[in-house]
C-alpha positions in Angstrom: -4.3 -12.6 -34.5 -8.3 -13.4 -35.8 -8.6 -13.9 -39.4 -10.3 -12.0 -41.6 -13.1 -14.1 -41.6 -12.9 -14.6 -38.1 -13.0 -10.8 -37.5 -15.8 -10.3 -40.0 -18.0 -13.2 -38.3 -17.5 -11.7 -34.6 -18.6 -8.2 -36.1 -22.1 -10.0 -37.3 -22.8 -10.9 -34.3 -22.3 -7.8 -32.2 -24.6 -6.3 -35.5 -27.0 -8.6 -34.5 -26.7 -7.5 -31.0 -27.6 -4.0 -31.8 -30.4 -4.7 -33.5 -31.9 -6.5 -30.7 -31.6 -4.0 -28.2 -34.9 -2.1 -29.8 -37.0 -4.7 -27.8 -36.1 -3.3 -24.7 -38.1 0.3 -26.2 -41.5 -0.1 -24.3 -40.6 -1.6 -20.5 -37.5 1.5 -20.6 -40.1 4.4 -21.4 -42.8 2.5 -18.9 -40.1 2.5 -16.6 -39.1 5.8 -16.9 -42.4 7.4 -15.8 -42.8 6.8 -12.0 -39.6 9.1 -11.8 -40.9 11.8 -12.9 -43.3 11.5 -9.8 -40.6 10.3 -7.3 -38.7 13.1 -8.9 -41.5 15.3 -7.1 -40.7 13.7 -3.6 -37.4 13.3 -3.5 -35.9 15.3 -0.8 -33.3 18.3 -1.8 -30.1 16.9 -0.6 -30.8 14.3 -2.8 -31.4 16.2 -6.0 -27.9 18.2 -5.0 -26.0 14.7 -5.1 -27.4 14.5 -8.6 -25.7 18.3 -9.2 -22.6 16.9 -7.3 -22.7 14.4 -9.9 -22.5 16.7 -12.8 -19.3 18.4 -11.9 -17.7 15.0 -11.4 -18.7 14.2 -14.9 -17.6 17.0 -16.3 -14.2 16.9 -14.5 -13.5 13.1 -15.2 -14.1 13.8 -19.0 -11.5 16.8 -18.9 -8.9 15.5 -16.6 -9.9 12.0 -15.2 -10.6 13.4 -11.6 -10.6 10.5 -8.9 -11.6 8.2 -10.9 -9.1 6.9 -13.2 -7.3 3.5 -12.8 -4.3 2.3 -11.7 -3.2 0.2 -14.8 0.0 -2.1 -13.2 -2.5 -4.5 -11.1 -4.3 -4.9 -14.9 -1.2 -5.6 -16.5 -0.1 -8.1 -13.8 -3.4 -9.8 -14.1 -3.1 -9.8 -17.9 0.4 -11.0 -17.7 -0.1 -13.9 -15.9 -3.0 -14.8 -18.3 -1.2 -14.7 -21.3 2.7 -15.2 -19.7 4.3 -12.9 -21.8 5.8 -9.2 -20.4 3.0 -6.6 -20.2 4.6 -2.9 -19.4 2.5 -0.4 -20.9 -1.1 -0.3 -22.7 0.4 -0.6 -26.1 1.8 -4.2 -25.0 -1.9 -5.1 -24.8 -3.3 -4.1 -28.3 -2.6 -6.9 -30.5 -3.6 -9.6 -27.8 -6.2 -12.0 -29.4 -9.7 -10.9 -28.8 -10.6 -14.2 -26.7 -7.8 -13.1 -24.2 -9.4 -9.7 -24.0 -12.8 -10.9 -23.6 -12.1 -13.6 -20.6 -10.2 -11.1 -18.9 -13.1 -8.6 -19.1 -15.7 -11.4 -18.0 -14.0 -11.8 -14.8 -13.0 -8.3 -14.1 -16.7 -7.6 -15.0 -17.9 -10.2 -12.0 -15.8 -8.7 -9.2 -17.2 -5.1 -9.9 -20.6 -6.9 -10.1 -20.3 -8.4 -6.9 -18.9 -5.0 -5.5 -21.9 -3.2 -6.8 -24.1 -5.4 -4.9 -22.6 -5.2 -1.8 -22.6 -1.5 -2.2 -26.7 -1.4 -3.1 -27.0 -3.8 -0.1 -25.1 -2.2 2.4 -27.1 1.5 1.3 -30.3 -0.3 0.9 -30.6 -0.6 4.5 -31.4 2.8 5.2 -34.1 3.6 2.2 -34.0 6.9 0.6 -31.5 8.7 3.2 -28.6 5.8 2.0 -29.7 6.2 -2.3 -28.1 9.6 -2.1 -25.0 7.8 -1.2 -25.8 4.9 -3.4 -26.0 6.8 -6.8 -22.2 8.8 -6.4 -21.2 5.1 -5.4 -22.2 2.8 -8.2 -21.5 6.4 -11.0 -17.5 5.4 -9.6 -18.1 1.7 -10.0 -19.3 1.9 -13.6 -16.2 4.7 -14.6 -13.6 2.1 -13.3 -15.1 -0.7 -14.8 -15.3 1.0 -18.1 -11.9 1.9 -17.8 -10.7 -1.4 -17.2 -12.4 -3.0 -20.0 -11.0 0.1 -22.1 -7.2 -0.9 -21.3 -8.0 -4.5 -21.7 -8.5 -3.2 -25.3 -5.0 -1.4 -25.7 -6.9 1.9 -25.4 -5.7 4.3 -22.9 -8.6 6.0 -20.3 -5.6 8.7 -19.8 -6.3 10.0 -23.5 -9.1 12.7 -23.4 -10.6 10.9 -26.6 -10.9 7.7 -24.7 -12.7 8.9 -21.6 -15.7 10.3 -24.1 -16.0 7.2 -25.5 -15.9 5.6 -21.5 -19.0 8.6 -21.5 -20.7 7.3 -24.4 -20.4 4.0 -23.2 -22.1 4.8 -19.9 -24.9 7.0 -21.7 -26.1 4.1 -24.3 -26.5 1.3 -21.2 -28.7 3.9 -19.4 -30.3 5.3 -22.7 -33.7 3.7 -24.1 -33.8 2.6 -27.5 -33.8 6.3 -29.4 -31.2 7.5 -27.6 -29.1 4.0 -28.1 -29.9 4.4 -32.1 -28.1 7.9 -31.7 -25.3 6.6 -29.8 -25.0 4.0 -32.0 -24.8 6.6 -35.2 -22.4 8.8 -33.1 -20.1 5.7 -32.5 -19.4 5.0 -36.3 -18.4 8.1 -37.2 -15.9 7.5 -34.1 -14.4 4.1 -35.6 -13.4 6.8 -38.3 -10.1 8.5 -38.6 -9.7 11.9 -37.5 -13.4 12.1 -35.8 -12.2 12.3 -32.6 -12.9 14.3 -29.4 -14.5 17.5 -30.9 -17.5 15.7 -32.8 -17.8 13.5 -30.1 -17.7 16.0 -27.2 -20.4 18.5 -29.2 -22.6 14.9 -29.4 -22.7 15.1 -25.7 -24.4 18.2 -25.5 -22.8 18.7 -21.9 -22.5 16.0 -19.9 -25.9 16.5 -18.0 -27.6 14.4 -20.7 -25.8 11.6 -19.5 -26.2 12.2 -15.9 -29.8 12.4 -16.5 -30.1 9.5 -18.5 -28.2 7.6 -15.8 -30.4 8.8 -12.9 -33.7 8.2 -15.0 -32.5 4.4 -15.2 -32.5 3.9 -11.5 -36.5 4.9 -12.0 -38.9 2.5 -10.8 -36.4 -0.2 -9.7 -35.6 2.3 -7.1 -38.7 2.9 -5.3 -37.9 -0.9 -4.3 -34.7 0.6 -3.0 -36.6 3.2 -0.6 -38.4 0.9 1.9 -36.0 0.5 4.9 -33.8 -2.8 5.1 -35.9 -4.2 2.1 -34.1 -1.9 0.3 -30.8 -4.4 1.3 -32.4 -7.0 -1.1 -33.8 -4.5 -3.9 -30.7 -2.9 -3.9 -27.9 -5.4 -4.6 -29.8 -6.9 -7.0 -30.7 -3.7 -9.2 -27.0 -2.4 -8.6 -25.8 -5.8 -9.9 -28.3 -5.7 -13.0 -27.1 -2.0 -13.5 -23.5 -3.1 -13.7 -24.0 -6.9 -16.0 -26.3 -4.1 -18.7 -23.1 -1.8 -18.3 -20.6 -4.7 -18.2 -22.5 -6.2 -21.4 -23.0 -2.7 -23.7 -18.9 -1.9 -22.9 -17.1 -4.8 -23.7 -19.6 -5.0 -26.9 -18.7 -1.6 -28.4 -14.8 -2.2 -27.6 -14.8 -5.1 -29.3 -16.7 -3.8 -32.0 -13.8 -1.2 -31.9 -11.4 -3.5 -32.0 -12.3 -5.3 -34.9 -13.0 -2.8 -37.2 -9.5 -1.6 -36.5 -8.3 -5.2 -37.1 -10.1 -4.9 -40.2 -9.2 -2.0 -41.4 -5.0 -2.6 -41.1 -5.9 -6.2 -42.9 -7.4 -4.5 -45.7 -3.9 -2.2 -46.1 -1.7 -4.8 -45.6 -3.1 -6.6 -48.0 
């Protein structure tokens, strides 16, 4: 287990990483406003995807739908880094952060080379493969999320824990306001007993997030239109999508993390 001081240094930095996400403010609201036009254009079967997309949101935050995990291949692949018994998630909470971070680095790379393949192989065919694309890298990013979740000790089965996965997903695809407000929502998670009820009104339903999500695709994915061009456009801004994602998740766990760590130091001692 980190020390104190080891615990307290690794929070400074992911501070420090907060703060510097306000420099991204101007390109994401730049970016954002050639949707609104392509949002125009975009052919109907599209825009019902993107309603598709809200029931599955709203079904994976209430029960987990199709998306949750299976957690034994996880605890094999944890096992064997760390050679000692893993069973269930709470055999994987007090594992030192380092172990949690390397195996969430390379779980992180396989679902970024996954989500390039998948932008690739719906690049080919422009704007009539994106409507397959979007559903496609939504159930990349859950998993992933959930993965780096149970490399944490925290459970995607728990309600609670699948807002946060939400939340998660929302502040990669939000620009700077909106990752302030995540940010602010977030703390008053880290607390005791503020839990799935504060956190679910935060949401103010789940199309906020779905919306957010679709608005990042925005002008990277006019690239993604243009007929087997699209191949090239679209594994790289489906891998880009997914390192942001990869980055933001493993972050705010950790962040988690310590300040739990922190927390059971300070009443022990």
């Amino acid at each position: 287990m980190e020390t104190r001081d080891e615990l307290l240094k690794q929070l400074s930095i992911i501070e420090k990483w907060e703060k510097d996400q306000s420099g991204l403010w101007f390109w994401e609201r730049i970016g954002r406003l050639p949707f609104k036009l392509l949002d125009k254009i975009t052919p109907h079967f599209i825009h019902n995807k993107i309603g598709l997309l809200l029931e599955e949101i709203g079904s994976y935050i209430q029960t987990g739908g199709k998306y949750l995990i299976n957690e034994k291949s996880l605890f094999k692949m944890i096992q064997k880094e760390t050679n000692n018994p893993i069973e269930t998630i709470a055999d994987i909470q007090d594992l030192p952060l380092k172990t949690m971070d390397k195996i969430s680095q390379e779980l992180s790379v396989r679902r970024k080379n996954f989500a390039a393949l998948q932008g690739a192989s719906t690049g080919i065919g422009g704007i009539f493969t994106l409507a397959l694309d979007i559903p496609a890298i939504l159930a990349i990013s859950l998993k992933m999320l959930q993965e780096i979740a149970i490399l944490h000790g925290y459970d995607p089965n728990d309600k609670n824990e699948r807002i946060f996965i939400i939340k998660c997903l929302q502040f990669s695809s939000s620009d700077i306001v909106g990752k302030r407000a995540i940010l602010n929502e977030l703390a008053n998670f880290y607390q005791r007993g503020k839990k799935s009820n504060e956190m679910m009104s935060q949401l103010q339903g789940w199309r906020e997030v779905i919306y957010t999500y679709r608005d990042n695709f925005g002008w990277k994915k006019l690239f993604q239109m243009v007929p087997v061009a699209g191949m090239i456009f679209g594994a790289f801004i489906n891998r880009s999508m997914i390192t942001d994602l990869s980055e933001a998740g493993m972050i705010l766990y950790r962040k988690r993390k310590i300040l739990e760590r922190l927390e059971k130091a300070q009443v022990h001692n």
